[in-house]
C-alpha positions in Angstrom: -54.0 141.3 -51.2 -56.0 138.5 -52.8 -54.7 136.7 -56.0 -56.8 134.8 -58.2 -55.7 131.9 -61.0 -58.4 130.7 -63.0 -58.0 127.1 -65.0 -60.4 125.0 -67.1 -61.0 126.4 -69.4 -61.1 124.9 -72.9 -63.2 124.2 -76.0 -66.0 121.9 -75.9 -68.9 120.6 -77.8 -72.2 121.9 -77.2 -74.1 119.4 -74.6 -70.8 118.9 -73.2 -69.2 119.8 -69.6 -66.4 121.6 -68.2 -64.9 122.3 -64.2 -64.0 125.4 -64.2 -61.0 125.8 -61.2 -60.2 129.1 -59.1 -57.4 129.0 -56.6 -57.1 131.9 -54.3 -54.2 133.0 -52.4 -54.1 134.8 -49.3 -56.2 133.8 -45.6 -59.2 135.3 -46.0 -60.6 133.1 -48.6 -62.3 131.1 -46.0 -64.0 134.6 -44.8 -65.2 135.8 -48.3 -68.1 135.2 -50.4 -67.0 134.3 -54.1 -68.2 134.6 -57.3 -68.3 133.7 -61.2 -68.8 136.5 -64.1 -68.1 136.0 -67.9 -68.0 138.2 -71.0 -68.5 137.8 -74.3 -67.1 139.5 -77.2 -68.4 143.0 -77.2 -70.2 142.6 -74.8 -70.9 143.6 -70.3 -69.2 141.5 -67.9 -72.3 139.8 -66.2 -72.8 137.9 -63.3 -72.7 134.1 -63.4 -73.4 132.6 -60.0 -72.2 133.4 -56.4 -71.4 131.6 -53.3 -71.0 132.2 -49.9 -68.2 132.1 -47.3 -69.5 128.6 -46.1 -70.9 127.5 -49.1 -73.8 127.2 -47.8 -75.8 129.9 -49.6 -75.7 130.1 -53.6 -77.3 131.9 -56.2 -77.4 131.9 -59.8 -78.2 133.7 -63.5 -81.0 132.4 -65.2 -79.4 131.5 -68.1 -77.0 129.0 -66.1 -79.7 128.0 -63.4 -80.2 123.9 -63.2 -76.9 123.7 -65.4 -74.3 125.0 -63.6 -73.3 124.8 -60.3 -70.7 126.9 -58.1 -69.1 125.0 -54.9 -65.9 125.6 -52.5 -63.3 124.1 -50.7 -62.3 126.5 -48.0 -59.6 123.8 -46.9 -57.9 124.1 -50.7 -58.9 128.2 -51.0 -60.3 126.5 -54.4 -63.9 127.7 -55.9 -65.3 125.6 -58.5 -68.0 125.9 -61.5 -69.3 122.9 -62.8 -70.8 123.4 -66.1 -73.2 121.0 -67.8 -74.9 121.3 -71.0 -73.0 123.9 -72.5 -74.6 126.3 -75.5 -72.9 128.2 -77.4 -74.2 131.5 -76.0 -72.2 130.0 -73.2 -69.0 131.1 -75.1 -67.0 133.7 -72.9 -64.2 134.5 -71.0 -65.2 133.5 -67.4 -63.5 135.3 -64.3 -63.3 134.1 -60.8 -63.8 137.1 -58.6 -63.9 137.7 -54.4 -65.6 140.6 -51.9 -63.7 141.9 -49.6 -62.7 140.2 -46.7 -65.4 139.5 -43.8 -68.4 140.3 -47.1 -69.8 136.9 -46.2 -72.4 136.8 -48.5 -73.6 136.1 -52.0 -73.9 139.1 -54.7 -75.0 139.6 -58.1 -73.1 143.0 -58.1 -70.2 143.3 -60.1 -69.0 145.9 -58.0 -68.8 144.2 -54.6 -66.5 142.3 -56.1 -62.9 143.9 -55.1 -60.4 141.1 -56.5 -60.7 139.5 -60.1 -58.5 136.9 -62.0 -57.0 136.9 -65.1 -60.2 135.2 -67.1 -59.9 131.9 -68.7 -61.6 131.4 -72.4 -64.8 128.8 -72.8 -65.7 128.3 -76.4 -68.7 126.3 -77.1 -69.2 124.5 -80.7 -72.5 123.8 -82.1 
């Protein structure tokens, strides 16, 4: 079992910038492709960006591309999501989110991913 604890969160103004922090437990995280989704208010969870077990493949939505960037610390089982230049229509609940063990690389596919955290809340002020 994989357990996932978002932190970061917070509001900011937009232009602004926030490090969004995901700590996983468990010894596969070094094995595991990981990923970042986010929802809106009445809205589909989407897909954010991806990373893969090394870190050495990424991949991104087109709204966050040259903005945000995911990264990893396999030696702190800690992904990361830099975000710059924040927009509004950034505003979401953002969820950290693994494949299983030994799926080593990145997806856009909200259902490769197997383990989820609890969601943290990013509100963007215009």
């Amino acid at each position: 079992q994989v357990q996932l604890v978002e932190s970061g969160g917070g509001l900011v103004q937009a232009g602004g910038s926030l490090r969004l922090s995901c700590a996983a437990s468990g010894r596969t995280f070094s094995t595991t492709a990981m990923g970042w989704f986010r929802q809106a208010p009445g809205e589909e969870r989407v897909f954010v960006a991806s990373i893969s077990w090394s870190g050495a493949s990424t991949y991104y939505a087109d709204s966050v591309k040259g903005r945000f960037t995911i990264s990893r610390d396999n030696a702190k089982n800690t992904v990361y999501l830099q975000m710059n230049s924040l927009k509004p229509e950034d505003t979401a609940v953002y969820y950290c989110a693994a494949r299983s063990p030994g799926s080593l690389l990145v997806s856009t596919n909200r259902r490769e991913y197997v383990y989820w955290g609890q969601g943290t809340q990013v509100t963007v002020s215009s």
